[in-house]
C-alpha positions in Angstrom: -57.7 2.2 47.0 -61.6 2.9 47.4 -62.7 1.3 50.6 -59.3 -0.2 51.3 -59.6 -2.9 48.5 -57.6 -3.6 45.8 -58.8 -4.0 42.6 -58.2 -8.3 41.4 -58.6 -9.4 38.0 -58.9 -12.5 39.1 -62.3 -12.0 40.7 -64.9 -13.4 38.6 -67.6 -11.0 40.1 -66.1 -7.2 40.5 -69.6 -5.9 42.3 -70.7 -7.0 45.5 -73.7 -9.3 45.4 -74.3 -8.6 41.3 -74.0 -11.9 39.4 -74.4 -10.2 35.8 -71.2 -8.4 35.2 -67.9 -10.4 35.6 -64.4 -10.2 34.7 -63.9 -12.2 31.7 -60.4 -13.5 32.1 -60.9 -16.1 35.1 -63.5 -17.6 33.5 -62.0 -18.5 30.2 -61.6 -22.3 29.7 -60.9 -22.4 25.8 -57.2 -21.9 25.2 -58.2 -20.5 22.3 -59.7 -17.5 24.2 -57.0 -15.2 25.3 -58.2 -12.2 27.7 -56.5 -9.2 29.5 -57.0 -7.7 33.1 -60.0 -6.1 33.7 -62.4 -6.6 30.9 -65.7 -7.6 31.5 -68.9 -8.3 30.6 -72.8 -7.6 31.4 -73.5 -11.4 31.7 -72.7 -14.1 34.0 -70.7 -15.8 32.0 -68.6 -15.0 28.5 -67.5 -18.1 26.2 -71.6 -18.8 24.7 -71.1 -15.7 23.4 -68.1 -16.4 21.0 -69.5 -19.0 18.4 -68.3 -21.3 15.4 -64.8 -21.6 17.5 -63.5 -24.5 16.1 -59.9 -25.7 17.0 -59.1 -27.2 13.6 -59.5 -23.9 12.4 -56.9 -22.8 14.3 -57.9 -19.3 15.1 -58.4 -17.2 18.3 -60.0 -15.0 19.8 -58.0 -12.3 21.9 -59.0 -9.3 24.4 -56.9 -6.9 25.5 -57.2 -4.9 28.9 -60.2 -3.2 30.4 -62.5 -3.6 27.8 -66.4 -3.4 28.4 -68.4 -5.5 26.4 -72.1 -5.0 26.7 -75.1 -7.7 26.7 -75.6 -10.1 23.7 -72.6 -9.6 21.8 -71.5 -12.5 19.4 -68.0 -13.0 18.4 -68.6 -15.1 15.2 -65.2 -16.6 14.5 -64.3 -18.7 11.4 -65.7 -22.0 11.7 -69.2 -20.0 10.9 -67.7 -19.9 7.5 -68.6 -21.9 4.0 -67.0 -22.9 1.5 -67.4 -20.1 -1.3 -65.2 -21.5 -3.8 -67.2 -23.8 -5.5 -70.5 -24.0 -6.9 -72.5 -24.6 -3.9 -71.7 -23.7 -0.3 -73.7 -26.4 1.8 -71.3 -27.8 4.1 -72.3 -31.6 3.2 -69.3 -32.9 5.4 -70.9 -31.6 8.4 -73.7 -33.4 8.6 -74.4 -36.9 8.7 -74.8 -39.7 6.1 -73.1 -37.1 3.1 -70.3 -38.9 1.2 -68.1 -35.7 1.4 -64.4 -34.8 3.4 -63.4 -31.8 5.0 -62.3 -29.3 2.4 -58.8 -28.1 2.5 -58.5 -24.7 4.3 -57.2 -23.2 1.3 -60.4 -23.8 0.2 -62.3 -22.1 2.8 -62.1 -18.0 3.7 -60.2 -18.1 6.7 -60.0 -14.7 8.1 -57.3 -15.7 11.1 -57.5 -14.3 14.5 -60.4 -11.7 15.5 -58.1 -9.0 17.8 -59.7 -6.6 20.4 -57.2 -3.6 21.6 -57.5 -2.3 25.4 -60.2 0.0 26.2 -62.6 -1.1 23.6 -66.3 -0.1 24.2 -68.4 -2.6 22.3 -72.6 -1.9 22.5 -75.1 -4.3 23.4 -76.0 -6.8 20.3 -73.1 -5.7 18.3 -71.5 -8.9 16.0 -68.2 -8.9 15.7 -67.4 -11.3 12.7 -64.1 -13.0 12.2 -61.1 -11.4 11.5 -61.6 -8.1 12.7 -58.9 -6.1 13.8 -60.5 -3.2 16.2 -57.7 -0.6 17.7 -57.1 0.3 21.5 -59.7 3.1 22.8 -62.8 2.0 19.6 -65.9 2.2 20.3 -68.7 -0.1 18.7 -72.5 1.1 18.9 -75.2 -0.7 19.8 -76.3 -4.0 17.5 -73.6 -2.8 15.1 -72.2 -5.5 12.4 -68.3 -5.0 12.6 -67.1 -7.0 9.4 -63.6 -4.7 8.7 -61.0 -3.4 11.0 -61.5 -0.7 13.3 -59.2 2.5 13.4 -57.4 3.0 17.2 -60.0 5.5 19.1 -62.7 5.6 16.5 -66.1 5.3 16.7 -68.0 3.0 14.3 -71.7 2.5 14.0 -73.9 0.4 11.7 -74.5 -2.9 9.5 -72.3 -3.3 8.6 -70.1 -1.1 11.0 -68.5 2.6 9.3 -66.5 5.0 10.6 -68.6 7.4 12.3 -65.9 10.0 13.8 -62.5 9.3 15.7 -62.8 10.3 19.6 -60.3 12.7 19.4 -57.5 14.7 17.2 -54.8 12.8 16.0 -52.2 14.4 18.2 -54.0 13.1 21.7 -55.0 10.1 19.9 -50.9 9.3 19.2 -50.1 10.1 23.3 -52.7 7.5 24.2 -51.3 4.8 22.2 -47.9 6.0 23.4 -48.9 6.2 26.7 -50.7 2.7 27.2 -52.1 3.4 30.7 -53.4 -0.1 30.4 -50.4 -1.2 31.0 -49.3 0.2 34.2 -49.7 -0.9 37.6 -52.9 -1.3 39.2 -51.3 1.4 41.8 -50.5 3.8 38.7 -53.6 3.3 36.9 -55.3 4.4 40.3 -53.5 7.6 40.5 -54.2 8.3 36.8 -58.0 8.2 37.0 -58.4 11.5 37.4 -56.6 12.2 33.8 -58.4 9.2 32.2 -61.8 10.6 33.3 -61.2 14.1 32.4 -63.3 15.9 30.1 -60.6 18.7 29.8 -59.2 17.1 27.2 -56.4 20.1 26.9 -55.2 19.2 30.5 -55.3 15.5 29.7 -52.6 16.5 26.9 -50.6 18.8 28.8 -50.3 15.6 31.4 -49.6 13.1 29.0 -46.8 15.5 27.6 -45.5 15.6 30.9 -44.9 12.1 31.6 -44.1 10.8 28.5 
């Protein structure tokens, strides 16, 4: 381990003396919030930035492992969403003084639980909106509007988000999701780096081969 230290993902702040990247998971207070190892983000704190997270809703928001989510990105999650199947979609039972309940949530387009995979790249300013499936190894650029799911190890751009390319060939792009280094030990993972930061990608899948 570099320097003798062990990498913790309970540590809130993973750089020496920097306040404005932290791991996300020890921070999390909503339980509605669910977070792997590792990821951060390049703030000083995480939950202002997922919005409209209401529990009677009943949705969540969850992270897998070692993700790196950039400065002002929004997770908008489904409370953010009006009613669209009637005539007009002011929410009068919000606000005070309107003689109206709470519609039924069959009534309202509930998109369920927004789900990040492990090893998700998303850019500075990108939206994610609720719902949104986005695979293990995406990437999201930069103020991108992500309102549809997201292929495993593709990269999608835009508003609202496309498919720009996938990272790789399918073949590699099958061993990584097979392989899952996000899942092994912090020990493991440590010995891998030099494969996960390889830009041979040829030797990357001759080593995969080999220990799968």
């Amino acid at each position: 381990m570099k320097n003798g230290k062990m990498p913790d993902p309970n540590v809130i702040h993973p750089i020496a003396g920097y306040d404005k990247e932290i791991y996300v998971k020890p921070t999390i207070n909503n339980p509605n919030i669910v977070v792997g190892d590792f990821t951060y983000i390049a703030d000083s704190e995480f939950e202002s930035h997922v919005t409209h997270l209401y529990e009677w809703n009943g949705d969540k928001l969850i992270i897998g492992k070692f993700c790196q989510i950039a400065a002002g990105v929004e997770f908008v999650m489904n409370g953010a969403n009006h009613q669209m199947n009637a005539v007009s979609t002011f929410p009068f039972y919000t606000l005070e003084g309107w003689d109206m309940n709470p519609p039924a949530l069959s009534d309202l387009p509930l998109k369920g639980d927004t789900i990040i995979g492990n090893d998700v790249w998303i850019g500075q300013n990108a939206v994610i909106l609720p719902g949104v499936h986005i695979g293990d190894g995406a990437i999201i650029g930069a103020n991108s509007v992500v309102g549809s799911d997201v292929a495993p190890y593709t990269i999608s751009v835009g508003n609202p988000a496309r498919e720009l390319r996938k990272r790789f060939d399918d073949e590699l792009i099958d061993l990584m999701l097979k392989f899952k280094w996000w899942d092994k030990s912090i020990e493991e993972i440590d010995r891998l780096i030099p494969i996960l930061t390889s830009s041979d990608l040829g030797k990357v899948r001759r080593e995969l081969l080999a220990r799968l």
